[in-house]
C-alpha positions as CSV (number, residue, x, y, z in Angstrom):
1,X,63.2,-18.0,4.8
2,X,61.7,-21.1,3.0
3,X,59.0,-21.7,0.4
4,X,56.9,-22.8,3.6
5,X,57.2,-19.4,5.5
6,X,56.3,-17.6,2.5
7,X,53.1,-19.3,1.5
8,X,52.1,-19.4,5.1
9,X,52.7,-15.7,5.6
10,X,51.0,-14.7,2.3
11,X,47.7,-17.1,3.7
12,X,48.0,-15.1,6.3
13,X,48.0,-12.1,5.0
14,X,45.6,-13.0,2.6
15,X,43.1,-14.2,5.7
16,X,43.6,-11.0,7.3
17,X,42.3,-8.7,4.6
18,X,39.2,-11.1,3.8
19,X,38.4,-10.8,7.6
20,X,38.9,-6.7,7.4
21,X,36.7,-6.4,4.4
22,X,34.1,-9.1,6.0
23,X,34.1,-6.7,9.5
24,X,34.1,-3.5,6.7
25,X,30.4,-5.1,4.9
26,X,29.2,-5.9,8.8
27,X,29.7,-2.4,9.5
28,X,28.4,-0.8,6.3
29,X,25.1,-3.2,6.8
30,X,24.4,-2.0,10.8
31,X,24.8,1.5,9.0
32,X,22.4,1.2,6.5
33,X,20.0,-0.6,8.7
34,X,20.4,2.2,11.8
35,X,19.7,5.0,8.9
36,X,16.8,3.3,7.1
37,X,15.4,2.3,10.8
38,X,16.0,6.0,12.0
39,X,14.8,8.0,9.0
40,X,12.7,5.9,6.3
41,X,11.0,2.3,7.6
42,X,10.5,1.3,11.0
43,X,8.5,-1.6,11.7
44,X,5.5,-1.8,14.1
45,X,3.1,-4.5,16.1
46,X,-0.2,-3.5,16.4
47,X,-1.2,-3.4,20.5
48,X,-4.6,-3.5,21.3
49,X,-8.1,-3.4,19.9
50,X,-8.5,0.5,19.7
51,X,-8.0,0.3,15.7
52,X,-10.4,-2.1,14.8
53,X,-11.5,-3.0,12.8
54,X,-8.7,-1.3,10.5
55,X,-5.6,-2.9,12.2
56,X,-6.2,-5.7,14.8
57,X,-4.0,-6.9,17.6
58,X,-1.1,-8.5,16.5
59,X,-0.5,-6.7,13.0
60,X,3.0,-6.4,12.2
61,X,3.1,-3.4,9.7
62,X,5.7,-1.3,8.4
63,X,6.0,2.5,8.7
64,X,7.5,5.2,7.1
65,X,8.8,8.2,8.5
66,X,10.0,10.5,5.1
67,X,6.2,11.9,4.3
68,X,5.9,13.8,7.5
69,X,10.1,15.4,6.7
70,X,8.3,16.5,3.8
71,X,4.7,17.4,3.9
72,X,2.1,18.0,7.1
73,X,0.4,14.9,8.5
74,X,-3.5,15.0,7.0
75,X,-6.5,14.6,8.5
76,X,-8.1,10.9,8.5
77,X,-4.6,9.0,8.2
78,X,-3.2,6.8,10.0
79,X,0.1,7.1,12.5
80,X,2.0,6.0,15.0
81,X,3.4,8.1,17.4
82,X,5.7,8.3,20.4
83,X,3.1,8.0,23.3
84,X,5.5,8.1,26.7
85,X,3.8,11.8,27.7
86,X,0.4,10.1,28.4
87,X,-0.6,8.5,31.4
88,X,-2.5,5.7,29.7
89,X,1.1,4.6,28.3
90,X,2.7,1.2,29.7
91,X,6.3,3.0,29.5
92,X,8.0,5.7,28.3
93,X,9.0,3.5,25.5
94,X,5.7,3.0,24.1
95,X,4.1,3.9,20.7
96,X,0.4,4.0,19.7
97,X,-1.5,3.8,16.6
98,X,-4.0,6.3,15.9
99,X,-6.3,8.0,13.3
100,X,-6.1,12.2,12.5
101,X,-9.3,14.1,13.5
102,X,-7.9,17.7,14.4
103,X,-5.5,20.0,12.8
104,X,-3.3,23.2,14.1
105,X,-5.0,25.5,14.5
106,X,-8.7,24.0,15.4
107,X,-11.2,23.3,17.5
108,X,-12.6,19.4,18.0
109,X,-15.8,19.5,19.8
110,X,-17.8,16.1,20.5
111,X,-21.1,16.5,21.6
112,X,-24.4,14.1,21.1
113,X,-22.1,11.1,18.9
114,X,-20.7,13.9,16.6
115,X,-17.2,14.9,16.6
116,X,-17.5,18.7,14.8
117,X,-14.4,20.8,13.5
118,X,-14.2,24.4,13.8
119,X,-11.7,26.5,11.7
120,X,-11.4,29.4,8.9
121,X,-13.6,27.5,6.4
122,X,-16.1,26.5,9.2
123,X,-16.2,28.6,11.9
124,X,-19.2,27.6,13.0
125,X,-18.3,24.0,13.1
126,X,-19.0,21.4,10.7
127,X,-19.9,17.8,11.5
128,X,-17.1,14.8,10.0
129,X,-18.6,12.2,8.0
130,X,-16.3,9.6,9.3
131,X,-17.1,6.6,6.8
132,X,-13.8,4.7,8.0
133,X,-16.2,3.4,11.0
134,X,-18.2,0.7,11.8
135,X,-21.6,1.5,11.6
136,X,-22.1,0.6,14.9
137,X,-19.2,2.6,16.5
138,X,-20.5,5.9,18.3
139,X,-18.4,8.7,19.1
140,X,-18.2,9.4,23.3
141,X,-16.8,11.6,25.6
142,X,-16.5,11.7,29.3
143,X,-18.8,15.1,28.7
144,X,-18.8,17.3,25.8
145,X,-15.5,17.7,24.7
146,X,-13.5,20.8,23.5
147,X,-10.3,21.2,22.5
148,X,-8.4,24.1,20.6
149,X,-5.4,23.3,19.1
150,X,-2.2,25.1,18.9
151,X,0.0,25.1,15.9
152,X,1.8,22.3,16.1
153,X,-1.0,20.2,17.8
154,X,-3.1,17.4,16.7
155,X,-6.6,15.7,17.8
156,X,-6.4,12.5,17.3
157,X,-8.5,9.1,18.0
158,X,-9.2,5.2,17.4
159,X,-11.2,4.3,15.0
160,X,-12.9,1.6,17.8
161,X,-14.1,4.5,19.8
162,X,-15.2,2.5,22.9
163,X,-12.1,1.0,23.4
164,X,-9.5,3.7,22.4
165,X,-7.0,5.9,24.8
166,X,-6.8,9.0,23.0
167,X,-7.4,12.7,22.5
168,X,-10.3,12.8,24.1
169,X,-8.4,11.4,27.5
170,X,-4.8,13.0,27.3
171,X,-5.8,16.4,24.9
172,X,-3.7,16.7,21.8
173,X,-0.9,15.4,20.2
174,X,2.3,17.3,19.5
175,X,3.4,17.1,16.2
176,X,7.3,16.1,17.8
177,X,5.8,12.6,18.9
178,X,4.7,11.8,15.4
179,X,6.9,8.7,14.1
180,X,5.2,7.9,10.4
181,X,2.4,6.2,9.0
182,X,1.9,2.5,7.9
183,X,2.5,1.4,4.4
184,X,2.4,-1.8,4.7
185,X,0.5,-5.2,6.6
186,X,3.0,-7.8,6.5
187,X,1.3,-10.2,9.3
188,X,-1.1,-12.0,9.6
189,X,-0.3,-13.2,6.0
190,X,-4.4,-14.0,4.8
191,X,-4.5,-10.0,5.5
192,X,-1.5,-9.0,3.8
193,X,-2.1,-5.6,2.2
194,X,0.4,-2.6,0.7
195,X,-1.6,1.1,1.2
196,X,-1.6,2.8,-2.3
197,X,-3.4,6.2,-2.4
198,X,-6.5,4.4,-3.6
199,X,-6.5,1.5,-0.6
200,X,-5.0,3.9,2.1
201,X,-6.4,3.5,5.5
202,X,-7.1,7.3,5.9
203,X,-9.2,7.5,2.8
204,X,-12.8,7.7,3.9
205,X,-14.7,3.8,2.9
């Protein structure tokens, strides 16, 4: 064998194991991506008016998923959930983006533009101050609303009341269907805006 064969063989050679760790960095990548995109950040276009004015149509946000592994959603934030089970949904595949009223474990009445809570420290119901609205936005129901929720069940509703598919419609959320909540606005860019615990979009304005 010449001098020829040899170098060729050895470029080769050498070609072959660039391409096997190239194909090894490609797969390591997809991995990383499918974990983070399973279990920590997901992201999410806003559909619909039913959050204004806290998240428009169109907003491209980020969510993440590892609060909820570790801790109980809270009432008055802000999540997106799995929302195939309702009939107001486009497709099985769909997700929707809604604000935390109810908790396990209690009662959501709406009667007269109040939305009331009953539970062990209230049991006789206690009216939300929901400063996250508009001023002008009332709360309405079909007819006076009640809904008791079971222990892994949440109430749960738009913050543009008027023009929101939620709890009110379909009855309460399971906690199963609940994806994350958003941490992030990355579009439109004028708007741009990471949620600290001080500039959250559950904390009451």
């Amino acid at each position: 064998m010449n001098n020829t064969d040899t170098t060729s063989k050895e470029k080769s050679e050498i070609i072959f194991k660039e391409a096997l760790r190239f194909i090894r960095f490609v797969l390591i990548l997809a991995i990383l991506f499918w974990l983070i995109r399973s279990f920590v950040m997901q992201p999410f276009v806003v559909r619909g008016s039913s959050m204004e004015s806290t998240f428009s149509n169109g907003d491209y946000v980020i969510i993440e998923k590892l609060s909820y592994a570790f801790g109980e959603p809270q009432r008055g934030e802000v999540i997106v959930f799995q929302a195939g089970f309702t009939e107001a949904a486009p497709s099985e595949n769909s997700f929707y983006i809604k604000r935390i009223i109810g908790l396990p474990g209690e009662t959501v009445r709406i009667r007269n533009g109040n939305v009331i809570v009953q539970n062990r420290e209230y049991p006789q119901g206690k009216i939300l101050s929901e400063r996250y609205l508009d001023d002008r936005v009332v709360t309405r129901a079909r007819e006076d609303t009640r809904v008791n929720l079971g222990s892994n069940e949440y109430f749960v509703m738009g913050d543009n009341r008027p023009n929101s598919s939620d709890s009110r419609i379909w009855g309460a959320l399971k906690e199963k269907y609940i994806v994350g909540k958003p941490i992030v606005r990355v579009y439109p860019f004028d708007d741009f805006q990471i949620f600290t615990e001080k500039n959250a979009p559950e904390k009451y304005r």
